[in-house]
C-alpha positions, 0 to 999 in steps of 0.5 A, spaced: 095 800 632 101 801 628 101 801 619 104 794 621 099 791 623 095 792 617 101 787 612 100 781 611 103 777 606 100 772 605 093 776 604 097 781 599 100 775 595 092 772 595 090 779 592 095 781 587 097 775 585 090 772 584 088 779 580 095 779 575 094 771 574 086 773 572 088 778 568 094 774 564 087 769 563 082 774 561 087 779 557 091 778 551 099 778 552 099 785 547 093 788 551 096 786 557 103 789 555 100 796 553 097 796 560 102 797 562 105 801 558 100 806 559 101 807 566 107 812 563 101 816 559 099 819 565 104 822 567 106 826 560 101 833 558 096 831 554 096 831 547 094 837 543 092 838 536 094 845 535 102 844 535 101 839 530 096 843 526 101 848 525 107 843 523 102 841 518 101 848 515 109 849 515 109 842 512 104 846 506 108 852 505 115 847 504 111 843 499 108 849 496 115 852 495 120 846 494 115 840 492 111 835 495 117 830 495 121 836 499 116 832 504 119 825 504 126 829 508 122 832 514 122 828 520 115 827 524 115 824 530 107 824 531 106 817 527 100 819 525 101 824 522 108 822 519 104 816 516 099 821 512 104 825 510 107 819 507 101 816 503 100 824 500 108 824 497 106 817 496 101 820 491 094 817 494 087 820 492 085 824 497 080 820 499 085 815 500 089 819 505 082 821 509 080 813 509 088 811 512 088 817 517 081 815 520 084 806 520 088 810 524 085 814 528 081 808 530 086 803 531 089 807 536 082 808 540 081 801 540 089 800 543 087 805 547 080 802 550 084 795 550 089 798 555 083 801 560 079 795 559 085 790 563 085 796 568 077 796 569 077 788 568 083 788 574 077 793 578 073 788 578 077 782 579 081 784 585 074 785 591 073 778 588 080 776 590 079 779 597 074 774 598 078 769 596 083 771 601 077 772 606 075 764 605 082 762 605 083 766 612 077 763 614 078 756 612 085 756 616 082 759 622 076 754 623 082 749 622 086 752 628 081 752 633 085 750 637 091 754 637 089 761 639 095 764 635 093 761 629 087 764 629 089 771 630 093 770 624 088 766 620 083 771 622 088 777 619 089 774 612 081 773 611 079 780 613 086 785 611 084 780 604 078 784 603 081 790 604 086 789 600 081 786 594 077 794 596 084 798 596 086 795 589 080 796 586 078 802 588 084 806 589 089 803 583 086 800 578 079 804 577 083 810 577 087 809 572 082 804 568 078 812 568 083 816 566 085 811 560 079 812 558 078 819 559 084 820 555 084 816 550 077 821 548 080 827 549 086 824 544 081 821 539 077 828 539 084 832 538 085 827 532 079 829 528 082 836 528 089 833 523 084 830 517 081 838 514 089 841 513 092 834 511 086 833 507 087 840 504 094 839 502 092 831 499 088 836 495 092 841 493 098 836 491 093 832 487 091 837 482 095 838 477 100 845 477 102 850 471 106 847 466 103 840 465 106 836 471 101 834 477 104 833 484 100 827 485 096 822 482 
């Protein structure tokens, strides 16, 4: 027996196909997108707060020095953390700053769990349409009863469906439904760590300093 004579197209495109028009029918475009988008957050490092929490203890002692405004020409490529330094130029409460950074923090979670939530729906899918292929394979052998060859190749689709369908769920898309998840806590845990220094310094610049002029209102 060769690796050959487990492919079958007809039962592959039974299952995948049959699993991505599922998903397209049960997932929103914009999720389904950041599905696959996601896939290239797995191979990246997770991320870690301590960089970040470092910038923002430079981006301190910068507006300590020069102001807050000196703020506004730094480049932040962490899009949380630049919109937060933003709302602190902007001149928010610091509660105001603290509020925007949890939506954030939230909305990216909920992004997060819809992207692993179409990968977990494409497990659960995809044994379901191996038994479609099953059904389908067997149809077709029941038809053909009378022709040896297409009995052999009916029965092929209808029991390498069911693999497939197992081999998709299991090895593929699980998987990653998992690690999105596990990956979008790990993140969400590490960005609980940006709110006390950036609270701080939205603290700091909205007293008012020496000679009457307050940094932010």
């Amino acid at each position: 027996m060769t690796p050959a004579s487990f492919l079958d197209p007809i039962a592959l495109a039974l299952v995948i196909g049959g699993t991505i028009l599922a998903a397209v029918l049960r997932t929103p475009g914009r999720d389904l997108a950041r599905a696959v988008r996601a896939l290239a957050t797995l191979a990246r490092a997770p991320l870690k707060a301590q960089p970040l929490v470092d910038q923002i203890g430079a981006l301190s002692r910068i507006a300590q020095r020069h102001g807050v405004m000196a703020l506004d020409r730094t480049v932040l490529h962490d899009p949380d953390l630049a919109g937060a330094v933003s709302d602190i130029v902007d001149g928010l409460s610091p509660d105001a700053v603290a509020e925007r950074l949890e939506q954030r923090r939230q909305a990216r979670v909920e992004r997060h769990c819809a992207a692993a939530e179409a990968w977990a729906g494409a497990a659960e899918v995809a044994p379901a349409m191996g038994m479609v292929g099953t059904l389908v394979g067997l149809v077709r052998m029941f038809a053909s009863m009378t022709d040896p060859h297409a009995i052999g190749a009916a029965m092929a689709v209808a029991l390498l469906a069911t693999l497939y369908g197992a081999l998709l769920s299991n090895l593929l898309a699980a998987p990653i439904a998992a690690r999105l998840r596990a990956r979008a806590r790990a993140e969400a845990f590490e960005r609980t760590l940006l709110a006390a220094p950036l609270l701080a310094l939205a603290r700091r610049e909205a007293r008012p300093v020496p000679g009457g002029r307050a940094m932010a209102a």
